[in-house]
C-alpha positions in Angstrom: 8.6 44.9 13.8 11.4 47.6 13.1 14.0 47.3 16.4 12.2 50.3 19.0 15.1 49.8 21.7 17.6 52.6 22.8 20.1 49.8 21.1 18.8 50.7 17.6 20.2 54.5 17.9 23.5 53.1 20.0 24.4 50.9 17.3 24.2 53.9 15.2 26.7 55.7 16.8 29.0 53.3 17.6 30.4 52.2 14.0 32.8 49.6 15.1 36.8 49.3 16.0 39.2 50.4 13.1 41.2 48.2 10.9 44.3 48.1 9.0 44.9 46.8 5.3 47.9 47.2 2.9 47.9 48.2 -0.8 50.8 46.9 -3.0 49.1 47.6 -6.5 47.0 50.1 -7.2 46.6 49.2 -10.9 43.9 50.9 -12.7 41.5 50.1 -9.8 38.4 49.0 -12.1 35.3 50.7 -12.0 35.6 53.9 -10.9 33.4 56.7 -9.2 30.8 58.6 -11.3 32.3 61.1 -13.2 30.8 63.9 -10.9 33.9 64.2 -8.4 36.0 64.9 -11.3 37.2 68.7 -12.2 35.7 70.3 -15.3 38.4 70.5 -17.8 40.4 74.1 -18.5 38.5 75.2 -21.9 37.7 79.3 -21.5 40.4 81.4 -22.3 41.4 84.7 -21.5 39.0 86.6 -23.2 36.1 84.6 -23.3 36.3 84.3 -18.9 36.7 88.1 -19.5 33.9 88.3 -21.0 31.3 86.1 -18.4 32.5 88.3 -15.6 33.1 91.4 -17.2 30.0 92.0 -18.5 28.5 91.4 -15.3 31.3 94.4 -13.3 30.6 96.4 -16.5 27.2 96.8 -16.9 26.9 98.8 -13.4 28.2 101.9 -15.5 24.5 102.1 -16.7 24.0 102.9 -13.6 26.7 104.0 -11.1 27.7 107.5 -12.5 23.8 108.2 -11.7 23.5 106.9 -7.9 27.2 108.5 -7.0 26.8 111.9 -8.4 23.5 112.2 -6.2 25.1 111.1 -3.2 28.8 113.3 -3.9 27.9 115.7 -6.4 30.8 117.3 -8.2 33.2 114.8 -6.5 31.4 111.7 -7.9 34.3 111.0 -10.2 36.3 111.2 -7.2 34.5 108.2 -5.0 34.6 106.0 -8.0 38.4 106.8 -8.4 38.9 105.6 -5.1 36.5 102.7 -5.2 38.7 101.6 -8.2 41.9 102.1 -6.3 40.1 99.6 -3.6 39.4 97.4 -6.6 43.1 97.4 -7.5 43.5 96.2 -4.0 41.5 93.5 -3.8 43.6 92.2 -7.4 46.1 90.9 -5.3 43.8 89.7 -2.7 42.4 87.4 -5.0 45.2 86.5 -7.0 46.7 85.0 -3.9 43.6 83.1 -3.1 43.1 81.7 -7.0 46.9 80.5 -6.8 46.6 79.3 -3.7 42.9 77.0 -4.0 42.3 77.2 -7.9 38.8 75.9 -7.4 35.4 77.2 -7.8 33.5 78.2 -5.0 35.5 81.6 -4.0 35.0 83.0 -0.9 33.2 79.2 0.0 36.3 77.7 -1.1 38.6 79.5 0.3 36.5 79.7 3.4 36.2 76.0 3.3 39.9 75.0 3.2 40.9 77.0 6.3 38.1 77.2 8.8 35.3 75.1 9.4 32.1 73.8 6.9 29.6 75.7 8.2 31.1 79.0 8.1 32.0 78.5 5.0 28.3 77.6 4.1 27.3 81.1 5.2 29.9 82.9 2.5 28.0 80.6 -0.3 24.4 81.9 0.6 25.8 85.3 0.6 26.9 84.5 -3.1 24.1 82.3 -3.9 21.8 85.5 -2.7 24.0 88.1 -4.7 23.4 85.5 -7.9 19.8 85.3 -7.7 19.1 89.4 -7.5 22.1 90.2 -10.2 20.0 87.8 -12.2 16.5 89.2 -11.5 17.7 93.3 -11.4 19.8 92.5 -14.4 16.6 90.8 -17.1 14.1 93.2 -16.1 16.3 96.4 -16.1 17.6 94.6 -19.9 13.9 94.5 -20.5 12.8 98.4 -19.5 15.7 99.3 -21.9 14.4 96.6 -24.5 11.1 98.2 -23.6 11.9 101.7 -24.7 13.2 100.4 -28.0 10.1 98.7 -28.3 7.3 100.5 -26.6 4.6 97.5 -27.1 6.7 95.5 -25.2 5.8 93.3 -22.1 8.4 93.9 -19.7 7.2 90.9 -17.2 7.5 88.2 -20.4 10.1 89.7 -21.3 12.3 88.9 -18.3 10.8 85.6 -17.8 12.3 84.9 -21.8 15.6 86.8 -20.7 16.4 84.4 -18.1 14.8 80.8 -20.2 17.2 81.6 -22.8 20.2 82.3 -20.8 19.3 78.7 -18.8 18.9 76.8 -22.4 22.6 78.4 -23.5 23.8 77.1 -19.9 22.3 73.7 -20.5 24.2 73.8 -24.1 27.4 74.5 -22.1 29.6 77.3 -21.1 31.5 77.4 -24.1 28.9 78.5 -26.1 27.6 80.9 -23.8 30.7 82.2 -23.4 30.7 82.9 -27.3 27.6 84.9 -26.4 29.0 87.0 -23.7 32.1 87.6 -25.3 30.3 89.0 -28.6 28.2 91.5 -25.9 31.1 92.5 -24.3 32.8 93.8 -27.4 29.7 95.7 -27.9 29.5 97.2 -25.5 33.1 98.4 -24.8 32.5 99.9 -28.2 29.8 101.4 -27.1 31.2 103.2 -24.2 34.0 104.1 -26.3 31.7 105.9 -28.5 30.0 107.7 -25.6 32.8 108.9 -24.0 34.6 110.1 -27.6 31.2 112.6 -28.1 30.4 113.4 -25.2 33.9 114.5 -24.4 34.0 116.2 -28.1 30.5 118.5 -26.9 31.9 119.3 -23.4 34.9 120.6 -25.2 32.5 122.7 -27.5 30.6 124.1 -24.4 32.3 123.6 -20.9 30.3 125.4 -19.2 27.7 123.2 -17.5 30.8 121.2 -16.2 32.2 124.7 -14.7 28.4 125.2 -12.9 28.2 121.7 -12.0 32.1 121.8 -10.4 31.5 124.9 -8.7 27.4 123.4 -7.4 27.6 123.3 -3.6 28.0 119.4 -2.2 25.4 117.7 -0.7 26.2 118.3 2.7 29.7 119.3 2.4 32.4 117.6 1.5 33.0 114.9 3.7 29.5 113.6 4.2 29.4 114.1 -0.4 32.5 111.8 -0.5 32.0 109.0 2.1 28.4 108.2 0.9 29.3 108.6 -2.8 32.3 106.2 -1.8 29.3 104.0 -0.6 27.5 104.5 -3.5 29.8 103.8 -5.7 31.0 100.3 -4.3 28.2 99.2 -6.6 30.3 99.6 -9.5 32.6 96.7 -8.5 29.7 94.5 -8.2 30.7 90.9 -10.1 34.1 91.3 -9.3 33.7 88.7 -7.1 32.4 85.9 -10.2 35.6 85.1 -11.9 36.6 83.0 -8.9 33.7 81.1 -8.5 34.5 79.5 -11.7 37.7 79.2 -12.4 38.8 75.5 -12.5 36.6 76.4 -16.2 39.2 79.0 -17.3 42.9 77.7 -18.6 45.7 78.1 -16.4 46.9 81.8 -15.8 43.8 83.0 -17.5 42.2 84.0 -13.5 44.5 86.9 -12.8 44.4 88.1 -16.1 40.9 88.5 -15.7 41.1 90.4 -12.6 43.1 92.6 -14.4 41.0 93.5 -17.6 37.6 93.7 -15.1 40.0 96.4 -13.2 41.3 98.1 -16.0 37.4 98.6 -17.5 35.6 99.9 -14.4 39.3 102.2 -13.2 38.7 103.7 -16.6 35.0 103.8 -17.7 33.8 104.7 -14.4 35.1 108.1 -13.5 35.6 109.1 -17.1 31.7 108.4 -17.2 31.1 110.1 -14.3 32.8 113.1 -15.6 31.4 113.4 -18.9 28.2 113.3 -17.1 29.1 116.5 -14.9 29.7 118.1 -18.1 26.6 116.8 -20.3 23.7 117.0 -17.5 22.9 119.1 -14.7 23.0 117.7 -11.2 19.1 118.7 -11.3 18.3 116.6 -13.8 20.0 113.4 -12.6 17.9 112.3 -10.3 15.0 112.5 -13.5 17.3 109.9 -15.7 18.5 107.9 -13.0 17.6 104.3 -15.2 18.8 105.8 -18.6 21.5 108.3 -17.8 24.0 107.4 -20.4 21.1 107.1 -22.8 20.3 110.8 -22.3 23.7 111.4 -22.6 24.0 109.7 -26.0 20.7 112.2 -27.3 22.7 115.0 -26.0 26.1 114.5 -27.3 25.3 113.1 -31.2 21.2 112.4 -31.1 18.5 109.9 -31.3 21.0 107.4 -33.1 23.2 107.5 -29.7 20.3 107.1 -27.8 19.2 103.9 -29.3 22.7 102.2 -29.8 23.4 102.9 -25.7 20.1 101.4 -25.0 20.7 98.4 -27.2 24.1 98.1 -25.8 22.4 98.4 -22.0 19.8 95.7 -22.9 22.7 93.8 -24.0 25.1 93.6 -21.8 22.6 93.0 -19.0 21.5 90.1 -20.5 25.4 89.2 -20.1 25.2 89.5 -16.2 22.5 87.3 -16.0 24.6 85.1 -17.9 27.4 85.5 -15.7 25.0 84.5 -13.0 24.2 81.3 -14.7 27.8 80.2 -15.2 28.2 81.5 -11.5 26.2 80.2 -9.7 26.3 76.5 -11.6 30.0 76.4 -10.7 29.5 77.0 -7.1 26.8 75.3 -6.2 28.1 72.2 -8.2 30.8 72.7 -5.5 28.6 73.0 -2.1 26.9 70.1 -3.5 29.7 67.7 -3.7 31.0 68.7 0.0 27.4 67.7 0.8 25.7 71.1 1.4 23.2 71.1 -0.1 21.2 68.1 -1.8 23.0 65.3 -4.3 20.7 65.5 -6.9 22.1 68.6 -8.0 25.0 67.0 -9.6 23.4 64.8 -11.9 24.3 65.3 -15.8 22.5 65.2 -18.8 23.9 63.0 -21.6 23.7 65.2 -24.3 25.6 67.9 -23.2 26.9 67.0 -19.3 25.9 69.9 -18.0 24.4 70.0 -14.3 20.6 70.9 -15.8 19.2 70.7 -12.1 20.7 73.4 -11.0 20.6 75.4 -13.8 16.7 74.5 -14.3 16.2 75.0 -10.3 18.0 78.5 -10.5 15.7 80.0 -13.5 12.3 78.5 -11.2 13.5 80.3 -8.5 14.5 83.7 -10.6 11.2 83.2 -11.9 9.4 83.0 -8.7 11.2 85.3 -7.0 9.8 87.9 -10.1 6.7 86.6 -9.4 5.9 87.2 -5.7 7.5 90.7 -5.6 5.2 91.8 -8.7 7.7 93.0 -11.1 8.5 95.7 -8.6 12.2 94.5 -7.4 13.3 97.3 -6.0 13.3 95.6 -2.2 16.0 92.8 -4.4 18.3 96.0 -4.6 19.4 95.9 -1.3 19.8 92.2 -1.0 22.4 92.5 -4.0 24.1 95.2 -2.0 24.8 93.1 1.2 25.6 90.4 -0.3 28.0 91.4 -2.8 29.7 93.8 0.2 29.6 90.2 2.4 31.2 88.3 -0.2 34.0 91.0 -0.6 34.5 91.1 3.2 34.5 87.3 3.9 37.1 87.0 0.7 39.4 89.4 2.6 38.9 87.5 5.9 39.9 84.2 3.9 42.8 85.7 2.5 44.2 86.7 6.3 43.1 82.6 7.5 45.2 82.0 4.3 48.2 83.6 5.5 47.5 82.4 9.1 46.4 79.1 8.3 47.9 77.8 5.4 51.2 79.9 4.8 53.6 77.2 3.5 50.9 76.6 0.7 52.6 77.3 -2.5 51.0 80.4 -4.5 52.0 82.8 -7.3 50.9 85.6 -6.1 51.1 87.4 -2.4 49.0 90.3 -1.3 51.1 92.3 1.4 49.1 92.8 5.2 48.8 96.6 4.6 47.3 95.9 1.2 44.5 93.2 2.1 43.1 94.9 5.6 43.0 98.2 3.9 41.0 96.9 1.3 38.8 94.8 4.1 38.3 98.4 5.5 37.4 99.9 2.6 34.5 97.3 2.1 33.3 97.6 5.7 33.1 101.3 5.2 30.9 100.9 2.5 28.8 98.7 3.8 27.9 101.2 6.9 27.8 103.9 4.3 24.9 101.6 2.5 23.3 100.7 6.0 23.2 104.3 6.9 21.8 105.5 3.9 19.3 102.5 2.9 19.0 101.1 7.1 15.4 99.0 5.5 18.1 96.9 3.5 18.7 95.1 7.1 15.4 93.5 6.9 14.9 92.5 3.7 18.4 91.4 3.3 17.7 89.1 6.5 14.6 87.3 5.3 16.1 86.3 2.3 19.1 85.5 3.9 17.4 83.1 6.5 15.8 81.2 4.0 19.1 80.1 2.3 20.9 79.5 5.6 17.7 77.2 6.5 18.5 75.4 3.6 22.3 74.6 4.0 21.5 74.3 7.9 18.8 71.6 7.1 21.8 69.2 5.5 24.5 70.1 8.1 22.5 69.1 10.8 20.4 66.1 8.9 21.7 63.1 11.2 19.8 65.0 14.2 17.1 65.7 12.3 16.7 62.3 11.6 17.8 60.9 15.1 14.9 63.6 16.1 12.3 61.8 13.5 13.5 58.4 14.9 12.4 59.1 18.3 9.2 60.3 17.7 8.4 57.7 15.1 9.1 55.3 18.0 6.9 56.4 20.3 4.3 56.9 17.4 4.9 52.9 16.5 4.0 51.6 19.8 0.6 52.7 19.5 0.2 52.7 15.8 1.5 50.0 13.7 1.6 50.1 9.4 2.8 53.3 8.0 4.4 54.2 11.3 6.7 50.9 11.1 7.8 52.0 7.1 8.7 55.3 8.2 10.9 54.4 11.1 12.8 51.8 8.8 13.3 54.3 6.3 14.7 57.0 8.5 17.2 53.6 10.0 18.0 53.0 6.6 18.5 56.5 5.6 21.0 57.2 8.6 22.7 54.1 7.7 23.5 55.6 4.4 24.8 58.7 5.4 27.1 57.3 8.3 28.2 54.9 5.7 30.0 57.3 3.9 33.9 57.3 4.0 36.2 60.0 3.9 40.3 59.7 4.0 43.0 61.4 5.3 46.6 61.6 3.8 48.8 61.3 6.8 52.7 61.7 5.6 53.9 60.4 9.4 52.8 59.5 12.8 52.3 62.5 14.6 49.7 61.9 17.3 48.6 65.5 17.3 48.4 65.6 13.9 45.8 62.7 13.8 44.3 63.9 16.7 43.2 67.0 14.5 41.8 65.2 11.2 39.9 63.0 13.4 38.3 66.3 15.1 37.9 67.9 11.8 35.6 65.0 10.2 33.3 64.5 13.8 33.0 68.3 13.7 32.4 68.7 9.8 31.5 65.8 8.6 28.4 63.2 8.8 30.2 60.4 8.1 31.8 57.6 10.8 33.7 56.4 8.7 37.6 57.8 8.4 40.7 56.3 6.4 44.0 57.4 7.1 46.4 56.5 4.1 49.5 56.4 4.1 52.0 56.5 1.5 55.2 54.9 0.7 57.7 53.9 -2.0 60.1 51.6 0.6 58.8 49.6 3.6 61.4 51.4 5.6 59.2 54.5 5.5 56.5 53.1 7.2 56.7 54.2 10.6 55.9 51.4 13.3 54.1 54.1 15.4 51.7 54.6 13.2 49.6 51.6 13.6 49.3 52.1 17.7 49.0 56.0 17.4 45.8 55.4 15.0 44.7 52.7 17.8 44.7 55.3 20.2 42.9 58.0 18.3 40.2 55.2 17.5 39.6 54.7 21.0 39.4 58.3 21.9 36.3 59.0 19.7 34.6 55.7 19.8 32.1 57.5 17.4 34.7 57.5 14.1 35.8 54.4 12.9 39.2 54.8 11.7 40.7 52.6 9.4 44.8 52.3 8.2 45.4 51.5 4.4 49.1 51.5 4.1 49.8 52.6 0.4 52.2 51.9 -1.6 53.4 54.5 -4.5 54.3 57.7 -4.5 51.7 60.7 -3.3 50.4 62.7 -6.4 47.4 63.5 -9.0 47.5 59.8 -10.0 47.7 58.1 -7.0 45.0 60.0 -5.5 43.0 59.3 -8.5 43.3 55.6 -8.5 43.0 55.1 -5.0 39.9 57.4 -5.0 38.5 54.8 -7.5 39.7 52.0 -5.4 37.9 53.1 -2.7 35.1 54.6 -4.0 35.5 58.2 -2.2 35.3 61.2 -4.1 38.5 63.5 -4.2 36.6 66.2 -2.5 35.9 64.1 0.2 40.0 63.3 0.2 42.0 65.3 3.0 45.7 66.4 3.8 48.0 68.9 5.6 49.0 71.5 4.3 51.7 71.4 2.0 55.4 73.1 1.8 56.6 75.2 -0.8 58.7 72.4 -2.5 55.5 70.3 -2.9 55.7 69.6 -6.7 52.3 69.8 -7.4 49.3 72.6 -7.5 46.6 72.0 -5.3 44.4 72.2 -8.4 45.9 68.8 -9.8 44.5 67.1 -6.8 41.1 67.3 -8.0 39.7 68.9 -5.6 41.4 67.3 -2.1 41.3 69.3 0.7 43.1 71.2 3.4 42.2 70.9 6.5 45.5 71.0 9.1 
C-alpha cells in the first residue's frame, strides 16, 4: 500500500537541511547536460534576419493604405507618417533591450529577467496569440491572391499547403528558410519599387483625382479622421516585434541593424503608398478593393501585367510572414519551455537536422485547426492579431522602464532616453483604444483565445498544487478502492518527487544577508523546485568570506521549504566556468541565476548561455 498519511505530503515539503561542499577542479566535468540548454549558434546575417522579419512588417502595405485612408481620408498619409515616427521610437526601445538580454523570447525575456515568471508568461501568450493569427490571416489572404491568379483554385487547400511547407522548411532549419525569405523579400521591395515609380509617373500625367481626393471632406473632421487613421494604421508596424524573439540566431550586431532596415521600409513605403493611392483611386472606391488595393493600382498605372506581378508579389511575401511566424514562434517557445512554462517535450531534437520538430509540427496542427473550426472565414482572428501585437508593443515598453529601474548597472550599447520610451508606450496605448473604440467585439474574441493560452502556461506554473490536489483525493479514493487507485497515487508521489527534485543555483559574489534573502524568495515564488545552490566563486581562499557559511544557515532555516546548499567554487566567474559547472551539476544554464552585473563586467549577458537576472 502507497503511504496515505498526512506524513507522505510533509515529507514533500520539507526537503531536508542544506549542506556545504567545495570544488577545487572543475576539469571538463564528464558527461554533460543534453545539448538542449545550450544557445543556438549566431549563423543569420544581416540581411537574411532582415528578411524573416521584414517580410512579415512589409507585407501589411497590401493592406494598410486601404484600412487608413477609410478611417482618415486625405490625411491617411499623415497617420502612417506618424505611426512611423512611433516606430522610430520604439528603435531605440528595443535596441536597449537586445543589448541589454540578447536572447529570444522578447518581451517574455525581458519580462522575465526583471519581474516575476508569471507575468512574464502572460507577454508570451500575447506573442504566441499574435503568431498563430499572422500565420492563419497571412496563408489564406497569400491564397485569395494565389486564387485570382489562378481562378480554379481551392483556397481552403491551399492554405493548409501554405503553412505544411513553411513547417517542412522549418524542420530543414532556419538557414534555409531564411534563403527563402530573403529571395521574397527582394521581390517584393522590387515590386513596390515598381508600383510606386508608375503610379507616381500617371499622377504626374493627371493630378487631378489627387486634387479632389485632397480637397474630399474628412470623415468626421479632422481630428476624429487622424486619431482613428492613427489607429488604423498601427497595423502597419505589425512584426516589428519578431526580430527579438529570435535573435541569439542572428550574428552579433546584426539585431539593431534589423530594426533599422524594417524602419526604413515601412517610414518609406507606407505613406508614399498611401499617397499614390490618393492620387490613383477615389476614396469611393476604396472601400470596393480593400483586399487588392495596390493590385488595382498596378491595372491603373501600367495594366494587366502590373496587376499580376503585385498579386504574385502579395502571394509571396505573405507566405514570408508565415514564415516569419515559424521561425518566431519556434524561438520563443523553445525559450518558455526551458524556463519550464510550458511542457518539456517541446525541446526534443530530431537527428537529422536538430531542429525542435514538436513545436514546429504542434504549431502547423494548431494553425490548421484553428482554420478549421472558424470555416475559412477568419475575419473574428483579425482582432486577436490586433491586441496582441498592440500588447506585445506595450509590455516591451513596460520592460524597457523595469530595465532602467531594475537592472540599470547592466551593461548595454544602446539607451533609449525616458521622454523617448513613455511617448512611444503612449502612442501604442492610444492605438489600442482607437482599435477598441472602433472594433469594441475584438474584446471578446480576443479574451477567449487569450484564456485558453493563459490556461495553458497557468496549468504548469501551478502543477505541484495540482498534483498535491490529485493526491488528496486519490487518498481518499484509495481507502475504499484499492488497484488502479493505489497506481495512480504512487504516480502522482513519484511525479512530485521529480519536479521538487530539480535544482537551480545562484551565483552569490559575497555574503550579503539581504541579498540571499532575495534569491531564496525568488525561487519559492517562481520556481517548483526545493532544491537551491548558492555558488560561490573564488581564485584565493582569502576571498571566501567566513560569513557566508552561517548567513546561508540562517536563510535555510527561514524557509524550511528550500533546501539550500553551499558549493564553494574555485575559478574565476565566466562563460566557462558556468559551463562546466552546469555540466558538473547537471542544471541547465537557464536554470543558473545572478545579480545584476556592473558596467565593468567583462562579459555580455549573452555569453552566459542563457543565466539569469533576478536581483
Amino acid at each position: 500500500m502507497p503511504d496515505l498519511s498526512d506524513g507522505a505530503l510533509v515529507r514533500l515539503e520539507f526537503p531536508g537541511w542544506g549542506t556545504a561542499e567545495r570544488i577545487d577542479d572543475l576539469g571538463d566535468s564528464g558527461v554533460g547536460l543534453n545539448p538542449i540548454d545550450s544557445a543556438p549558434a549566431h549563423r543569420l546575417g544581416l540581411w537574411k534576419a532582415t528578411a524573416i522579419c521584414g517580410n512579415d512588417i512589409t507585407s501589411s502595405t497590401l493592406y494598410v493604405a486601404a484600412l487608413c485612408t477609410l478611417q482618415a481620408g486625405a490625411l491617411a498619409p499623415v497617420a502612417l507618417a506618424l505611426v512611423a515616427t512611433v516606430l522610430y521610437l520604439f528603435r531605440s526601445v528595443y535596441a536597449e533591450v537586445g543589448s541589454a538580454l540578447p536572447l529570444n523570447g522578447g518581451a517574455y525575456n525581458v519580462l522575465l529577467n526583471t519581474t516575476t515568471k508569471a507575468k512574464a508568461s502572460v507577454a508570451a501568450c500575447l506573442t504566441v496569440l499574435s503568431y498563430i493569427a499572422t500565420a492563419v490571416l497571412s496563408s489564406n489572404e497569400a491564397a485569395h491572391y494565389a486564387h485570382n491568379l489562378f481562378p480554379g483554385l481551392d483556397v481552403m487547400a491551399a492554405t493548409v499547403a501554405l503553412l505544411a511547407v513553411f513547417a517542412i522548411l522549418n524542420l530543414l532549419g532556419i538557414s534555409e528558410s531564411a534563403s527563402v525569405a530573403l529571395a521574397i523579400f527582394v521581390i517584393h521591395m522590387v515590386t513596390l519599387s515598381i508600383l510606386v515609380v508608375t503610379c507616381g509617373w500617371a499622377i504626374l500625367q493627371n493630378p487631378a483625382r489627387l486634387a479632389d481626393n485632397v480637397a474630399a471632406p474628412l470623415p468626421g473632421g479632422w481630428t476624429r479622421a487622424l486619431f482613428f487613421g492613427f489607429s488604423a494604421a498601427m497595423l502597419g508596424i505589425s512584426g516589428f516585434e519578431s526580430s527579438a524573439n529570435f535573435i541569439e540566431e542572428q550574428q552579433p550586431g546584426v539585431f539593431p541593424l534589423t530594426l533599422r532596415n524594417m524602419w526604413s521600409a515601412v517610414a518609406f513605403f507606407n505613406p508614399v503608398i498611401s499617397l499614390i493611392a490618393l492620387g490613383m483611386v477615389s476614396l469611393s472606391d476604396v472601400s470596393a478593393h480593400q483586399t487588392d488595393l495596390l493590385a488595382h493600382m498596378g491595372w491603373l498605372s501600367a495594366g494587366e501585367w502590373l496587376r499580376q506581378l503585385v498579386s504574385l508579389d502579395a502571394t509571396l511575401v505573405l507566405a514570408g510572414a508565415v514564415l516569419t511566424s515559424y521561425v518566431g514562434v519556434n524561438g520563443l517557445v523553445r525559450r518558455m519551455s526551458l524556463d519550464q512554462c510550458l511542457p518539456q517535450f517541446l525541446l526534443a531534437e530530431n537527428r537529422w537536422r536538430k531542429t525542435n520538430h514538436w513545436i514546429i509540427l504542434l504549431f502547423f496542427a494548431l494553425c490548421c485547426s484553428i482554420l478549421s473550426l472558424s470555416a475559412g472565414k477568419i475575419e473574428t482572428l483579425a482582432g486577436v492579431y490586433t491586441l496582441s501585437f498592440l500588447g506585445v508593443m506595450i509590455l516591451f515598453a513596460v520592460g524597457n522602464i523595469l530595465l532602467k529601474m531594475k537592472r540599470e548597472r547592466l551593461r548595454r550599447d544602446t539607451r533609449a532616453s525616458w521622454p523617448v520610451v513613455i511617448a512611444a508606450l503612449v502612442a501604442v496605448v492610444a492605438g489600442l483604444l482607437g482599435t477598441l473604440m472602433l472594433n469594441p467585439a475584438y474584446v471578446r474574441v480576443f479574451g477567449i483565445y487569450f484564456a485558453a493560452s493563459v490556461s495553458i502556461v497557468t496549468v504548469m506554473l501551478l502543477r505541484i498544487e495540482i498534483l498535491k490536489a490529485s493526491l488528496i483525493l486519490t487518498r481518499g479514493v484509495i481507502r475504499t478502492v484499492s488497484g488502479a487507485s493505489e497506481s495512480a497515487h504512487r504516480a502522482i508521489l513519484e511525479r512530485i518527487t521529480r519536479i521538487h527534485a530539480s535544482q537551480v543555483v545562484y551565483f552569490t559574489r559575497g555574503d550579503d544577508l539581504p541579498a540571499l534573502n532575495r534569491a531564496a524568495l525568488y525561487v519559492l515564488q517562481n520556481e517548483l523546485t526545493n532544491n537551491m545552490k548558492v555558488v560561490h566563486c573564488f581564485e584565493q581562499d582569502g576571498e571566501i568570506s567566513p560569513k557566508l557559511a552561517d548567513n546561508l544557515r540562517v536563510i535555510d532555516q527561514i524557509y524550511p521549504k528550500l533546501k539550500i546548499d553551499l558549493v564553494l567554487v574555485k575559478g574565476k566567474f565566466g562563460p566557462q566556468l558556468i559551463e562546466k559547472l552546469s555540466r558538473r551539476l547537471r542544471v541547465p544554464k537557464n536554470y543558473m541565476f545572478i545579480s545584476t552585473p556592473g558596467d565593468q563586467f567583462p562579459h555580455n549577458i549573452a555569453e552566459l548561455g542563457g543565466v539569469r537576472l533576478i536581483l
